[in-house]
C-alpha positions in Angstrom: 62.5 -2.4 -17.0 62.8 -5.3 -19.3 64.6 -8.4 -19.0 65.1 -10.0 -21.9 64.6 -6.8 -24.7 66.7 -3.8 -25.8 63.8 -0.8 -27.2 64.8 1.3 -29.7 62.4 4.7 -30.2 62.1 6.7 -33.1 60.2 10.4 -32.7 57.9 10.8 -35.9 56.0 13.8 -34.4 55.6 15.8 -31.0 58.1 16.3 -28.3 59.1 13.7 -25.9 60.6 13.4 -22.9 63.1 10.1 -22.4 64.1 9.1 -19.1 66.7 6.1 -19.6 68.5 5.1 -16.2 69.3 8.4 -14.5 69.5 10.8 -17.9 66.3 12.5 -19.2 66.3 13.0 -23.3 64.6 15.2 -25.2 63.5 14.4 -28.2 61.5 15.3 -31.1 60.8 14.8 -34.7 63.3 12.3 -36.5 65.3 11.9 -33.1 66.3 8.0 -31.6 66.2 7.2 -28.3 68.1 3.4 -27.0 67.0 1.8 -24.1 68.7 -1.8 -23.3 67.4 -4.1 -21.3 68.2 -4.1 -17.2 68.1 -0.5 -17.2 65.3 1.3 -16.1 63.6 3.1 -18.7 60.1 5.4 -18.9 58.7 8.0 -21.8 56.6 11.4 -21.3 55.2 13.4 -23.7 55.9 17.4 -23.5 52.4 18.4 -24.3 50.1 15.8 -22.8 48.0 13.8 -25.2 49.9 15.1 -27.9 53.0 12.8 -30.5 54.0 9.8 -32.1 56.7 7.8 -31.9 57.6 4.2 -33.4 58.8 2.2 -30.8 61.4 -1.0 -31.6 61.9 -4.1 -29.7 64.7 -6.7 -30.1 64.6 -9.7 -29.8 61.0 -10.4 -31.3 58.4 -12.0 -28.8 57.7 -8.9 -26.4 54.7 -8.3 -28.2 53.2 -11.3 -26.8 52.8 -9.0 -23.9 50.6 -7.1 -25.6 48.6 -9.7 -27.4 48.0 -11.2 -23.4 46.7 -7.9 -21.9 44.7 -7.7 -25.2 42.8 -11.1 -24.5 42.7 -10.2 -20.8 40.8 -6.7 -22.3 38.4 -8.5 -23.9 37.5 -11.3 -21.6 36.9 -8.3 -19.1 39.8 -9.4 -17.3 42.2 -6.6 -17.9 43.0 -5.3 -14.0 45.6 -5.7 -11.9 46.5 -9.2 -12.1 46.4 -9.4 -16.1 49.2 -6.7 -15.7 51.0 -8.8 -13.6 50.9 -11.9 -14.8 51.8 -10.5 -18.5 54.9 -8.9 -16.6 56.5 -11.7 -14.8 56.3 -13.8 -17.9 57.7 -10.9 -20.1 60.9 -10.0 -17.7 59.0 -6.7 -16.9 59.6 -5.1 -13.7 57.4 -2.0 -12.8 59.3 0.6 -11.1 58.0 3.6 -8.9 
């Protein structure tokens, strides 16, 4: 769940499945999924290992989360805590 970023996912190939707060989507090819921020939010694919999709994020800066765990990856550091500490300073919260 994000804090501070609204994601916006476009389907270019496979089937999806969508689970945005308590509804599931389907989607495939050329469908848009929206998933704003404080609600809960998670993506599957139909066929495992199998689809693309674009995803969108607004505001800008979220992928400064990636860019962290990327350095963390490469300084061998990419466990647990690099997850962590990328999430509480990104506004994400990891549900089960």
């Amino acid at each position: 769940m994000h804090a501070n970023e609204d994601e916006l996912f476009y389907v270019v190939e496979g089937e999806h499945v969508f689970r945005v707060g308590d509804e599931d989507f389907r989607a495939g090819p050329g469908a848009v999924v929206f998933a704003p921020r404080h609600v809960p939010h998670a993506h599957r694919r139909a066929v495992p290992r199998t689809g693309r999709f674009l995803t969108m994020v607004s505001p800008a800066g979220f992928e400064g989360f990636f860019r962290e765990l990327s350095a963390a990856e490469s300084a061998g550091g990419a466990g647990a805590e690099a997850y962590e500490r990328a999430s509480t300073k990104y506004g994400i919260t990891w549900l089960t």
